[in-house]
PyMOL commands that place a pseudoatom at each C-alpha (Angstrom):
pseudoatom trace, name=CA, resn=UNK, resi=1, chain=A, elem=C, hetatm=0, pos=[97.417, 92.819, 86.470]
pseudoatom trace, name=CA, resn=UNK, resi=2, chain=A, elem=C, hetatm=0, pos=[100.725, 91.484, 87.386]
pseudoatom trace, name=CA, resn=UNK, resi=3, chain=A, elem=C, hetatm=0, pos=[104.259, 93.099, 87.142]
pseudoatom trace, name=CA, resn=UNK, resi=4, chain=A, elem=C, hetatm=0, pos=[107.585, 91.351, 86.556]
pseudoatom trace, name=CA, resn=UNK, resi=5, chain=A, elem=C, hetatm=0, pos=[108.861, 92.288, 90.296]
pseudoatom trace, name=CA, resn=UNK, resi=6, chain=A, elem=C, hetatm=0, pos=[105.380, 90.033, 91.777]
pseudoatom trace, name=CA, resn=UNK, resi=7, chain=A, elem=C, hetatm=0, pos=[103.107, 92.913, 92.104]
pseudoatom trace, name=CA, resn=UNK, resi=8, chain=A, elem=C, hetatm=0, pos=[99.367, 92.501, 91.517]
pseudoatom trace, name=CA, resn=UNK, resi=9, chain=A, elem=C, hetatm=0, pos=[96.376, 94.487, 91.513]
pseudoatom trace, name=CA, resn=UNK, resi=10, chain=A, elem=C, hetatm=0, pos=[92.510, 93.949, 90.456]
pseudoatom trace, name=CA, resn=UNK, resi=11, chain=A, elem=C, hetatm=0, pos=[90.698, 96.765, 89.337]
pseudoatom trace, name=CA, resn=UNK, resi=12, chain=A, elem=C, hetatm=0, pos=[87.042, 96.508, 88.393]
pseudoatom trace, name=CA, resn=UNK, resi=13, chain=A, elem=C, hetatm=0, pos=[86.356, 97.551, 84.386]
pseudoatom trace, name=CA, resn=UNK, resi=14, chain=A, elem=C, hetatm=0, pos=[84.225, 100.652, 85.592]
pseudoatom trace, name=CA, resn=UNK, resi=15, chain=A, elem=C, hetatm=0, pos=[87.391, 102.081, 86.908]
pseudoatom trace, name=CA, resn=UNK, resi=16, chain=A, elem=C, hetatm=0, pos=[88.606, 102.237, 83.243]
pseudoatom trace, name=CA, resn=UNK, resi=17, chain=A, elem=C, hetatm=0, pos=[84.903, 103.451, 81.302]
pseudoatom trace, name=CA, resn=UNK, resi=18, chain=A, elem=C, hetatm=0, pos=[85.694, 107.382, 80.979]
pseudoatom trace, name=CA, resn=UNK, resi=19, chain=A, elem=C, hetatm=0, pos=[86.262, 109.194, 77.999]
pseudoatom trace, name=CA, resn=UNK, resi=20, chain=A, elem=C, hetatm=0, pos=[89.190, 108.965, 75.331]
pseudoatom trace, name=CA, resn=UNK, resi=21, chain=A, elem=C, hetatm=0, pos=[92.094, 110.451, 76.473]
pseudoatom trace, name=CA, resn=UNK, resi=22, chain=A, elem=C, hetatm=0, pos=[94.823, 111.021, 73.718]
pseudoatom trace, name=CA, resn=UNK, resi=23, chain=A, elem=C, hetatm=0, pos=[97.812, 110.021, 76.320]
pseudoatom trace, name=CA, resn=UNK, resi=24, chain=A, elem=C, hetatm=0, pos=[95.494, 107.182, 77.836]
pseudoatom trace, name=CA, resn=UNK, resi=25, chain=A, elem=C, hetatm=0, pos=[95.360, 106.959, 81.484]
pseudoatom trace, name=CA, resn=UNK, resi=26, chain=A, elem=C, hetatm=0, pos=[97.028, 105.509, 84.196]
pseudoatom trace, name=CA, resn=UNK, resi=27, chain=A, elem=C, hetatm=0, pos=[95.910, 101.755, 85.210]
pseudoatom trace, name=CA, resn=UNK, resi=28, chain=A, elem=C, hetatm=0, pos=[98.864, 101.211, 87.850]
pseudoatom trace, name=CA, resn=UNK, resi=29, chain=A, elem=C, hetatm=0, pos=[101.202, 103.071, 89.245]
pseudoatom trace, name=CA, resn=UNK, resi=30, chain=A, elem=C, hetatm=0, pos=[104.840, 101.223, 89.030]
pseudoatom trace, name=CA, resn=UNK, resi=31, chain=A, elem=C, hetatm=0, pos=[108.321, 101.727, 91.053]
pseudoatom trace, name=CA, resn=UNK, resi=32, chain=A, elem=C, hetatm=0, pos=[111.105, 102.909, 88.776]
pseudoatom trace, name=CA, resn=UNK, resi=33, chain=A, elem=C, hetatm=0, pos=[112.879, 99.455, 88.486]
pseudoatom trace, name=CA, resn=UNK, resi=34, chain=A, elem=C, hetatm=0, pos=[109.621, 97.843, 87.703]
pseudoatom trace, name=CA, resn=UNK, resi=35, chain=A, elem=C, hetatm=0, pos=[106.839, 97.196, 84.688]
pseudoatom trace, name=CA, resn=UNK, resi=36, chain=A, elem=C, hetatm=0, pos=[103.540, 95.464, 84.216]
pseudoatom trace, name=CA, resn=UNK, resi=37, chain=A, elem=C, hetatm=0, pos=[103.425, 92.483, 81.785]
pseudoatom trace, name=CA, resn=UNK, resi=38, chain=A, elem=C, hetatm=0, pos=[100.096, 91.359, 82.390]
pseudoatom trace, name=CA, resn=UNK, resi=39, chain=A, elem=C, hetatm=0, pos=[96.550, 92.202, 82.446]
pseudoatom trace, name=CA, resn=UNK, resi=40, chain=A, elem=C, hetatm=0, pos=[93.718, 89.285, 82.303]
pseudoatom trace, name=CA, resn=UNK, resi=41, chain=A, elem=C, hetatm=0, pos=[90.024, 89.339, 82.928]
pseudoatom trace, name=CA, resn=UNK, resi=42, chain=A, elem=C, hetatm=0, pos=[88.690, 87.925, 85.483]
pseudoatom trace, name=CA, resn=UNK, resi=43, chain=A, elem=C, hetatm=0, pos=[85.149, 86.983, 87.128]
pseudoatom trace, name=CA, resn=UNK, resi=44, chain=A, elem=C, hetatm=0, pos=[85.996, 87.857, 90.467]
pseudoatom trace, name=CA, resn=UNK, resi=45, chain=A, elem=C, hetatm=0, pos=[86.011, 84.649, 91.261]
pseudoatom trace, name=CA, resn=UNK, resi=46, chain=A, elem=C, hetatm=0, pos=[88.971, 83.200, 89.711]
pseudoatom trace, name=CA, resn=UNK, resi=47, chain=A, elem=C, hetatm=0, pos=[91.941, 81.381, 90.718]
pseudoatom trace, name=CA, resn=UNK, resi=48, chain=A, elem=C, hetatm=0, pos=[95.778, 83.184, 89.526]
pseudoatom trace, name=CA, resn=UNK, resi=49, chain=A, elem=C, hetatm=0, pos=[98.961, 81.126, 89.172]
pseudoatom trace, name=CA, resn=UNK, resi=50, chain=A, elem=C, hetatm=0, pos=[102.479, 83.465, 89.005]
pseudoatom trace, name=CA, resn=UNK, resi=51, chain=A, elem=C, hetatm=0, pos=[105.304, 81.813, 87.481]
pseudoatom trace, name=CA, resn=UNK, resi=52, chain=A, elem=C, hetatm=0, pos=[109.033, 83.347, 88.419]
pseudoatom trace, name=CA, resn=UNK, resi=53, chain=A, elem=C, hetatm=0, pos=[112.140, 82.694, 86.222]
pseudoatom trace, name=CA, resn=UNK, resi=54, chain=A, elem=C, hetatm=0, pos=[113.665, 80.494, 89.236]
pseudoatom trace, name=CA, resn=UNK, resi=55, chain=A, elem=C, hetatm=0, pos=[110.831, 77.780, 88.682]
pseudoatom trace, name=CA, resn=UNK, resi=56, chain=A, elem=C, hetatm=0, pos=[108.583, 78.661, 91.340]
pseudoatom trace, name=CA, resn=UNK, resi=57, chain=A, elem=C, hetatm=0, pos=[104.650, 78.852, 91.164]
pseudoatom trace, name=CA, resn=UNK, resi=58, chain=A, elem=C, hetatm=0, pos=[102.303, 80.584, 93.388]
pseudoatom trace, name=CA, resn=UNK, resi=59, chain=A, elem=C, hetatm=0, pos=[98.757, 79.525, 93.402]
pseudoatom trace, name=CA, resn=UNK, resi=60, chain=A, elem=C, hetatm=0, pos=[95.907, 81.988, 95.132]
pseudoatom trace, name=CA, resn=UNK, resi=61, chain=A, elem=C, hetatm=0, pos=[92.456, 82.977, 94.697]
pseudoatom trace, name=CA, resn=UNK, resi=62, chain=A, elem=C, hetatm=0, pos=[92.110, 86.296, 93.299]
pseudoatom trace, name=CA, resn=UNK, resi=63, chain=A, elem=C, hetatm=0, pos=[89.376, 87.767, 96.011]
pseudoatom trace, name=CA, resn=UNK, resi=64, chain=A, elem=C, hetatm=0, pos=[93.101, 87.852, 98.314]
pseudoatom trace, name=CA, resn=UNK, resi=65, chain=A, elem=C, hetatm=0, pos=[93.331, 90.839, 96.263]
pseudoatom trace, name=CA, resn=UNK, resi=66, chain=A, elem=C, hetatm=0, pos=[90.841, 93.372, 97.013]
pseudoatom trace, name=CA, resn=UNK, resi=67, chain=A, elem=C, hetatm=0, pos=[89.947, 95.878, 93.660]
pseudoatom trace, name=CA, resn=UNK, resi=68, chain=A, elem=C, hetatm=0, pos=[91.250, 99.074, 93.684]
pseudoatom trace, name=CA, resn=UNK, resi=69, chain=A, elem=C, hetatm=0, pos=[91.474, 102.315, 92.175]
pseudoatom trace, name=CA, resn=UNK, resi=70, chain=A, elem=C, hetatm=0, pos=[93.459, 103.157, 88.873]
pseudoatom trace, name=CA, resn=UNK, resi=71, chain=A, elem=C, hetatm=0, pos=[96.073, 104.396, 90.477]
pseudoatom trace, name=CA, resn=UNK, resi=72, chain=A, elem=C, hetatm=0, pos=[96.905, 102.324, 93.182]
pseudoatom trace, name=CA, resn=UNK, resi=73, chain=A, elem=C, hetatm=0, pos=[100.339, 100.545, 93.367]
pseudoatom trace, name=CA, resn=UNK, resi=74, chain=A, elem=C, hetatm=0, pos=[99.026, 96.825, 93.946]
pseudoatom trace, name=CA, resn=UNK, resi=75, chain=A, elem=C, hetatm=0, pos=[100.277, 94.454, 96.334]
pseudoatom trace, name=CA, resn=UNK, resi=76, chain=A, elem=C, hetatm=0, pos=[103.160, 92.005, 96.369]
pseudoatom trace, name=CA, resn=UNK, resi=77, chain=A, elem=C, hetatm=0, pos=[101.633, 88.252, 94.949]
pseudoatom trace, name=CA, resn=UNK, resi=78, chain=A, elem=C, hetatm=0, pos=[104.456, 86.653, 94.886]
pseudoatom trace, name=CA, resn=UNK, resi=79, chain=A, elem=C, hetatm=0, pos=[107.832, 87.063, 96.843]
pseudoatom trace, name=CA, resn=UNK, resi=80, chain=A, elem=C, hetatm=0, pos=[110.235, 86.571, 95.226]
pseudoatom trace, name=CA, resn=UNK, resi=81, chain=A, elem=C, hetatm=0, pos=[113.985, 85.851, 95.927]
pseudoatom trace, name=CA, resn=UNK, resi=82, chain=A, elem=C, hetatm=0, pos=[117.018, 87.746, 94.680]
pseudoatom trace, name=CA, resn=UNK, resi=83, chain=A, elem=C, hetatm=0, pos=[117.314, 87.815, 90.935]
pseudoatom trace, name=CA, resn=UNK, resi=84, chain=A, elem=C, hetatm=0, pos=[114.130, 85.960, 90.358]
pseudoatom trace, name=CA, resn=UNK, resi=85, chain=A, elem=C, hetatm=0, pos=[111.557, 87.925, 88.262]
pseudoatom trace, name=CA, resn=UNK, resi=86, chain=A, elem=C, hetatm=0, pos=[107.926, 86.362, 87.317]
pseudoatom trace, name=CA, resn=UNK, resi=87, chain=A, elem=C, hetatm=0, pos=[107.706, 85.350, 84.082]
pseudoatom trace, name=CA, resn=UNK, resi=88, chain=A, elem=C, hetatm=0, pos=[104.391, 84.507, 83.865]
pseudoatom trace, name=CA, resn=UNK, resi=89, chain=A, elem=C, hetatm=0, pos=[100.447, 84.643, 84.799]
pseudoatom trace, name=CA, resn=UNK, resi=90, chain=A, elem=C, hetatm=0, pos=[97.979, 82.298, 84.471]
pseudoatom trace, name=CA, resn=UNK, resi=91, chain=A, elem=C, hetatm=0, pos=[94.224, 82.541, 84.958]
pseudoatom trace, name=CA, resn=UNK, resi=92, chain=A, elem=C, hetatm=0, pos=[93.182, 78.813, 84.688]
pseudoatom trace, name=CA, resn=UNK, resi=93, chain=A, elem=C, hetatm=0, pos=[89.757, 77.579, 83.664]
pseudoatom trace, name=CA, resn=UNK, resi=94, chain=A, elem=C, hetatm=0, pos=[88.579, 73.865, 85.194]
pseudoatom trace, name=CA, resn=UNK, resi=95, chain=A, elem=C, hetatm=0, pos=[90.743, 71.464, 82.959]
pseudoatom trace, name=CA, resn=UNK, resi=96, chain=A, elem=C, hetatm=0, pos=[92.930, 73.468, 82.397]
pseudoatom trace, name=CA, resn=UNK, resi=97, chain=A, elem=C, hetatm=0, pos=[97.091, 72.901, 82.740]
pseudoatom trace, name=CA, resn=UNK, resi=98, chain=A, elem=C, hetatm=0, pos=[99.693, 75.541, 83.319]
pseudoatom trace, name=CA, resn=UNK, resi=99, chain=A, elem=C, hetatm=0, pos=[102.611, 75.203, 80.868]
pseudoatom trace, name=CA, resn=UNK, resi=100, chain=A, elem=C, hetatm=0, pos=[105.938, 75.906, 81.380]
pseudoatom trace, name=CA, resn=UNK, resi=101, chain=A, elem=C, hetatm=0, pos=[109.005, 76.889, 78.844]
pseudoatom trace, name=CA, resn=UNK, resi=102, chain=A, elem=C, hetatm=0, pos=[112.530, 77.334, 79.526]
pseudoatom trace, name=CA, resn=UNK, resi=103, chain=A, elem=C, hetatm=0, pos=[115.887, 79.660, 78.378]
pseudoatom trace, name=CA, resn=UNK, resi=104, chain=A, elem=C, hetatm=0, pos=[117.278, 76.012, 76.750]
pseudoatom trace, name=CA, resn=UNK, resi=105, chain=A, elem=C, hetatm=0, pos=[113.932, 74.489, 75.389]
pseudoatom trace, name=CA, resn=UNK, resi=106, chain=A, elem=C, hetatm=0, pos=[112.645, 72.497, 78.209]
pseudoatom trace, name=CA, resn=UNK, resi=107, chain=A, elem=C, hetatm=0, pos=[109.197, 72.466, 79.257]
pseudoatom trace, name=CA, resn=UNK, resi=108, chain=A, elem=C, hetatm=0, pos=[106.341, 70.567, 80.307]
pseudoatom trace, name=CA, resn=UNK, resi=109, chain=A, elem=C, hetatm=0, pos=[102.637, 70.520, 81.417]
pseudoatom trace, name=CA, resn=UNK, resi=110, chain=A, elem=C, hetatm=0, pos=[101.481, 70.341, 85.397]
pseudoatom trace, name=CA, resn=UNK, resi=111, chain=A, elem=C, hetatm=0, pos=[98.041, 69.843, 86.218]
pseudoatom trace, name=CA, resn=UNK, resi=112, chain=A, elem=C, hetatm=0, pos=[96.847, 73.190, 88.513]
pseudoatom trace, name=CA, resn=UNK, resi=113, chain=A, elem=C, hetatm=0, pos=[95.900, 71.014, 91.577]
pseudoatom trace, name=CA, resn=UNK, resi=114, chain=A, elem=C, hetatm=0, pos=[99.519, 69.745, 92.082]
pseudoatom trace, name=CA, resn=UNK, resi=115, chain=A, elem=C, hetatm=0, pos=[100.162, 73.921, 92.796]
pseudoatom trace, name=CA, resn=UNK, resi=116, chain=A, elem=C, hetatm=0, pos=[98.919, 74.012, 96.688]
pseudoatom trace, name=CA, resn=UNK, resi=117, chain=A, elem=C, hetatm=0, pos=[96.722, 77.145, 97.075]
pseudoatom trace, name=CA, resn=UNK, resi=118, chain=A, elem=C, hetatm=0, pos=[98.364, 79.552, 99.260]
pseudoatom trace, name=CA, resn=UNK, resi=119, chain=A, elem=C, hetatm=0, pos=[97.510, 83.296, 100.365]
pseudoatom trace, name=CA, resn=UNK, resi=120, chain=A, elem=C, hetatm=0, pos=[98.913, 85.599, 97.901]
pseudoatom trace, name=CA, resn=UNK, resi=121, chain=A, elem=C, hetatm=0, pos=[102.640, 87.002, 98.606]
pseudoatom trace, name=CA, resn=UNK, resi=122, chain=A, elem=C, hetatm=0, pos=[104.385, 83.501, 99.606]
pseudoatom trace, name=CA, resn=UNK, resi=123, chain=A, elem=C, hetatm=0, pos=[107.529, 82.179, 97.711]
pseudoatom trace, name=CA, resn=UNK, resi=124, chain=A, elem=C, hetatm=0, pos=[105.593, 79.883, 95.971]
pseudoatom trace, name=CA, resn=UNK, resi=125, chain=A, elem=C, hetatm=0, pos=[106.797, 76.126, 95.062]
pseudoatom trace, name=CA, resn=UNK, resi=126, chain=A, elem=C, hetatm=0, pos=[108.820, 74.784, 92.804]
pseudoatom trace, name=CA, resn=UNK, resi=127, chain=A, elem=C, hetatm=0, pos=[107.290, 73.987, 89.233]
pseudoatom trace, name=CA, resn=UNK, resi=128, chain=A, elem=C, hetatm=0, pos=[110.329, 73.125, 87.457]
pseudoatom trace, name=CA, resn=UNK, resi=129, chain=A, elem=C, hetatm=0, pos=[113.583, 72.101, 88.268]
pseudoatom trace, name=CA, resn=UNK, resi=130, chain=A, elem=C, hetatm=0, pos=[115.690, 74.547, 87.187]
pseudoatom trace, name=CA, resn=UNK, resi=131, chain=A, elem=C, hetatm=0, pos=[119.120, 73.957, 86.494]
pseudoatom trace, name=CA, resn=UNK, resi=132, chain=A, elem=C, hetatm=0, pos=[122.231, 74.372, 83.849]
pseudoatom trace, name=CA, resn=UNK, resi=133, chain=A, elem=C, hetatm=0, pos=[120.284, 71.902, 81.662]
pseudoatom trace, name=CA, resn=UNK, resi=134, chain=A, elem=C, hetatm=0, pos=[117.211, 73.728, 81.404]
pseudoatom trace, name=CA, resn=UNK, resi=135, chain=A, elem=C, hetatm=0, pos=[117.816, 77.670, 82.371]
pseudoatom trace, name=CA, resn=UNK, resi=136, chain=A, elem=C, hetatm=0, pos=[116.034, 79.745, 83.905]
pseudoatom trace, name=CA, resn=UNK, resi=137, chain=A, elem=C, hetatm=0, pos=[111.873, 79.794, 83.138]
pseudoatom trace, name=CA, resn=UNK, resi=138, chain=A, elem=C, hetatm=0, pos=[110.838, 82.085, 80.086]
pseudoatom trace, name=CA, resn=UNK, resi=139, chain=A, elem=C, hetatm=0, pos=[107.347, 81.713, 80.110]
pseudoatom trace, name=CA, resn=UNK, resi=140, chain=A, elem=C, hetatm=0, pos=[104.340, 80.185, 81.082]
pseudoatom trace, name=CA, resn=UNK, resi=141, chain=A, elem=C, hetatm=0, pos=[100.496, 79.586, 80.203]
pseudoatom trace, name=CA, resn=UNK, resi=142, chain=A, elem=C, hetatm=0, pos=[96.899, 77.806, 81.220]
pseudoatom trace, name=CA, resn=UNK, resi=143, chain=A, elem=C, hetatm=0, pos=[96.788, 75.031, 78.259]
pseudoatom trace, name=CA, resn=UNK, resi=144, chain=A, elem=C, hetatm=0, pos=[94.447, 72.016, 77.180]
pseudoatom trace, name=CA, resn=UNK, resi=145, chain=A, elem=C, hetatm=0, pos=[95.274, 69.288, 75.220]
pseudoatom trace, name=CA, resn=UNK, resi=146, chain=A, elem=C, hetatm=0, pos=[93.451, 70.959, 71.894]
pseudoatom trace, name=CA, resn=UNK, resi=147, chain=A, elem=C, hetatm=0, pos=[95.857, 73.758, 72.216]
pseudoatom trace, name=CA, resn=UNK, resi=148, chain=A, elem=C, hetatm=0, pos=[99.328, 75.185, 70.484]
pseudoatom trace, name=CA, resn=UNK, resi=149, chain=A, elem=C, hetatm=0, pos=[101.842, 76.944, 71.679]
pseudoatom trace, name=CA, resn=UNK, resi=150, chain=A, elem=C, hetatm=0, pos=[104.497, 79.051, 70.222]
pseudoatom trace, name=CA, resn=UNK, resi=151, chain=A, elem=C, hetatm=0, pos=[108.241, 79.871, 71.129]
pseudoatom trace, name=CA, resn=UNK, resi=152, chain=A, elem=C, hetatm=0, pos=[110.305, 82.647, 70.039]
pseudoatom trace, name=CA, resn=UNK, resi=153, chain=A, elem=C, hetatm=0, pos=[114.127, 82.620, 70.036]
pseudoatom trace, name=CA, resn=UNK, resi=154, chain=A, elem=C, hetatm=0, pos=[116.740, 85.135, 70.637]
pseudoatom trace, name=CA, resn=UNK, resi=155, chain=A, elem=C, hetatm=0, pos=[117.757, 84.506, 66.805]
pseudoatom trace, name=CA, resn=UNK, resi=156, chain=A, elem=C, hetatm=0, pos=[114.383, 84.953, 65.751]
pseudoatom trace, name=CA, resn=UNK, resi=157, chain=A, elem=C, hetatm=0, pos=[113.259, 81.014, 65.120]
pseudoatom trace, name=CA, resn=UNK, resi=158, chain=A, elem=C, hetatm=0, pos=[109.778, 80.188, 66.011]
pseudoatom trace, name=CA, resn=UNK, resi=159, chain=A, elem=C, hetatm=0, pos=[108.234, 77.095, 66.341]
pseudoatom trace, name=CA, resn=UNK, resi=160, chain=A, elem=C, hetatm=0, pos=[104.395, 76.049, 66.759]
pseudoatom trace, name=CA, resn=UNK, resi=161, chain=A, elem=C, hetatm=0, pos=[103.424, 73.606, 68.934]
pseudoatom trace, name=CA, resn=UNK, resi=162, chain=A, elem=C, hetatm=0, pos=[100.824, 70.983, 70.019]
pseudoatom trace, name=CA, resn=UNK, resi=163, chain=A, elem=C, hetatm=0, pos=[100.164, 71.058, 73.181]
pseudoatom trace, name=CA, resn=UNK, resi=164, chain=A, elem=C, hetatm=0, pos=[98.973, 67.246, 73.077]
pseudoatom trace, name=CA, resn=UNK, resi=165, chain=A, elem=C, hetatm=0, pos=[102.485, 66.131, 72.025]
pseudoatom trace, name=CA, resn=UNK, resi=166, chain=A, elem=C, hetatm=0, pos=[104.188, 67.823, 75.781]
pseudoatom trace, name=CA, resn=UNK, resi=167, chain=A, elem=C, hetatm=0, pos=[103.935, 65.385, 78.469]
pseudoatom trace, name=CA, resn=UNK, resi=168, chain=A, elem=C, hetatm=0, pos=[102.486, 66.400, 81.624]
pseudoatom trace, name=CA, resn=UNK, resi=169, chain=A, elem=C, hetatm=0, pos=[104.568, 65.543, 84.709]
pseudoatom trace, name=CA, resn=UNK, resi=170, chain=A, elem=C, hetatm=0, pos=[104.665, 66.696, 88.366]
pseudoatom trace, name=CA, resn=UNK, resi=171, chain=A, elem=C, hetatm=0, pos=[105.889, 69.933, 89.456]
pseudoatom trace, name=CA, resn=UNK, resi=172, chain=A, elem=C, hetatm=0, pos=[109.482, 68.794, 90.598]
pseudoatom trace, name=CA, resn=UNK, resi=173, chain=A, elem=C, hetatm=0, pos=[111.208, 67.545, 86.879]
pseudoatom trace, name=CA, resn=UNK, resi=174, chain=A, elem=C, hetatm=0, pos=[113.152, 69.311, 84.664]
pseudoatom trace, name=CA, resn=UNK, resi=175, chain=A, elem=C, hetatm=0, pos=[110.772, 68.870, 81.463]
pseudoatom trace, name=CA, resn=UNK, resi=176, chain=A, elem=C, hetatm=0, pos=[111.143, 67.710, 78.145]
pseudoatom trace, name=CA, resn=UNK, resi=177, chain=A, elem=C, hetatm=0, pos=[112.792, 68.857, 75.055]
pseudoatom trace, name=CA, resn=UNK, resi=178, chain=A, elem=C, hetatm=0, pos=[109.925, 71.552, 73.233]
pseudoatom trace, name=CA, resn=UNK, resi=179, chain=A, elem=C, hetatm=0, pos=[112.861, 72.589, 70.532]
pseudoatom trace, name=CA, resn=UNK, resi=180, chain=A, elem=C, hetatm=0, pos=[116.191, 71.848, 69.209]
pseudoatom trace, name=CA, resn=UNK, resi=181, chain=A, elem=C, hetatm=0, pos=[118.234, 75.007, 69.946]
pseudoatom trace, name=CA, resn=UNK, resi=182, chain=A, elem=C, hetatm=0, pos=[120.882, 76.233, 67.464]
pseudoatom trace, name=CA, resn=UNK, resi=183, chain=A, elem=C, hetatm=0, pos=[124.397, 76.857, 69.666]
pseudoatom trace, name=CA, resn=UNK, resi=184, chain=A, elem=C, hetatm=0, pos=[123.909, 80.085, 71.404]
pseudoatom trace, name=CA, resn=UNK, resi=185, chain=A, elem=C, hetatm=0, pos=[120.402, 80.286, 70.565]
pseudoatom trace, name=CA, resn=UNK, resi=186, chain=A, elem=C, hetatm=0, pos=[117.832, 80.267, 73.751]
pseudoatom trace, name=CA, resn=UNK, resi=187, chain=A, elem=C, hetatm=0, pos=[114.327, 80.438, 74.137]
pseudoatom trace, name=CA, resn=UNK, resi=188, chain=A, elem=C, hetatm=0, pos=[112.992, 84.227, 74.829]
pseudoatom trace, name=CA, resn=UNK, resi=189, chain=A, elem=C, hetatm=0, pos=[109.112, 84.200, 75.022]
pseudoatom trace, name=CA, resn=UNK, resi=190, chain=A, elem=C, hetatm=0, pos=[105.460, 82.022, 75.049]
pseudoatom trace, name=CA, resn=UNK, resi=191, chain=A, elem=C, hetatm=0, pos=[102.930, 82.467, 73.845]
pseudoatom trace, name=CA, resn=UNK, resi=192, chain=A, elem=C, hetatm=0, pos=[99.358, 80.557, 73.508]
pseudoatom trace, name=CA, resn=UNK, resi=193, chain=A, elem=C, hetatm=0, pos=[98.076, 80.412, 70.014]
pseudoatom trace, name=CA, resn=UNK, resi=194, chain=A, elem=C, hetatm=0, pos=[94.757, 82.152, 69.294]
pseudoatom trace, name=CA, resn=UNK, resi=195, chain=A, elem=C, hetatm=0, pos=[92.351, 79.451, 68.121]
pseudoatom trace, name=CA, resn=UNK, resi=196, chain=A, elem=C, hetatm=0, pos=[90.810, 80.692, 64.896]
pseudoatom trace, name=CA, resn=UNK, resi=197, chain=A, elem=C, hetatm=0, pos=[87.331, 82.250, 65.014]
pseudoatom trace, name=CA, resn=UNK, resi=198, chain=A, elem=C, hetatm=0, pos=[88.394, 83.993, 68.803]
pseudoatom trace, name=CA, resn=UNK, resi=199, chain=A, elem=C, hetatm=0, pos=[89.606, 87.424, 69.414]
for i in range(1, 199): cmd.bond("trace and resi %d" % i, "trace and resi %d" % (i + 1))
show_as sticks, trace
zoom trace
């Protein structure tokens, strides 16, 4: 699980096999100014990529994390800096690229290795360049080549995407144009497309 303020926790599935509750049950337990975004499985032995809204990417394995109880806090995977916020998380299989979209409708592809693995809670670097061009990072996603992508707008346009058709460049660029914004339009959310015959 990861939260938008860089917390993360691993929990194994056991943790969550008890019997229906009508009001669920608790699988974290947040601060006030915070709220979890993301939950992916993992085999224990995976490798996690956090993307913030400032452009930085932290790469660790997920074993920094030990499993806990359901409801534990987690612990901090990324630090961030002031007004930064993560944005996205990433559980990448062996080929696989992490994705990046911005406010403004820049993005690109960067291959995982170009990410340095770190412990968990650094800063992270950079994995676009952020600037009045681009906007801050919206979203971000493990891709291959035989994937789509979509992005929604604030107005409500959405677009579908080949992944092939993004270039992939190194972490420290600004991107490439994924769609031509209307004036005061921006980019709000990613999102990988389900292939067809998955869950």
């Amino acid at each position: 699980m990861a939260t938008r303020k860089g917390v993360v926790k691993r929990c194994r599935l056991k943790e969550f096999d008890t019997p229906l509750r009508t009001k669920g049950i608790i699988a974290i337990s947040l601060s006030d100014d915070d709220e979890l975004h993301w939950v992916k499985q993992t085999s224990g032995k995976d490798q996690v990529v956090l993307v913030t809204s400032a452009g930085m990417a932290i790469r660790f394995k997920e074993d920094g994390v030990r499993a806990m109880g359901r409801q534990a806090a987690g612990v901090i995977g990324a630090r961030l800096g002031e007004r930064d916020e993560v944005v996205g998380l990433a559980v990448p299989a062996k080929g696989e690229e992490i994705l990046v979209a911005s406010e403004k409708g820049s993005g690109k592809r960067t291959p995982v290795e170009d990410y340095r693995l770190t412990a968990r809670g650094a800063q992270g670097v950079k994995t676009l360049r952020v600037n009045e061009k681009t906007g801050s990072v919206v979203g971000a996603c493990a891709v291959t080549d035989q994937d789509e992508v979509m992005l929604m707008t604030a107005k409500g346009i959405l677009i579908r995407v080949p992944v092939g058709k993004i270039s992939s460049q190194g972490r420290i660029t600004s991107g490439v144009r994924l769609i031509r914004l209307e004036e005061k339009d921006e980019v709000r959310s990613l999102a990988k497309v389900v292939k067809q015959g998955e869950e």
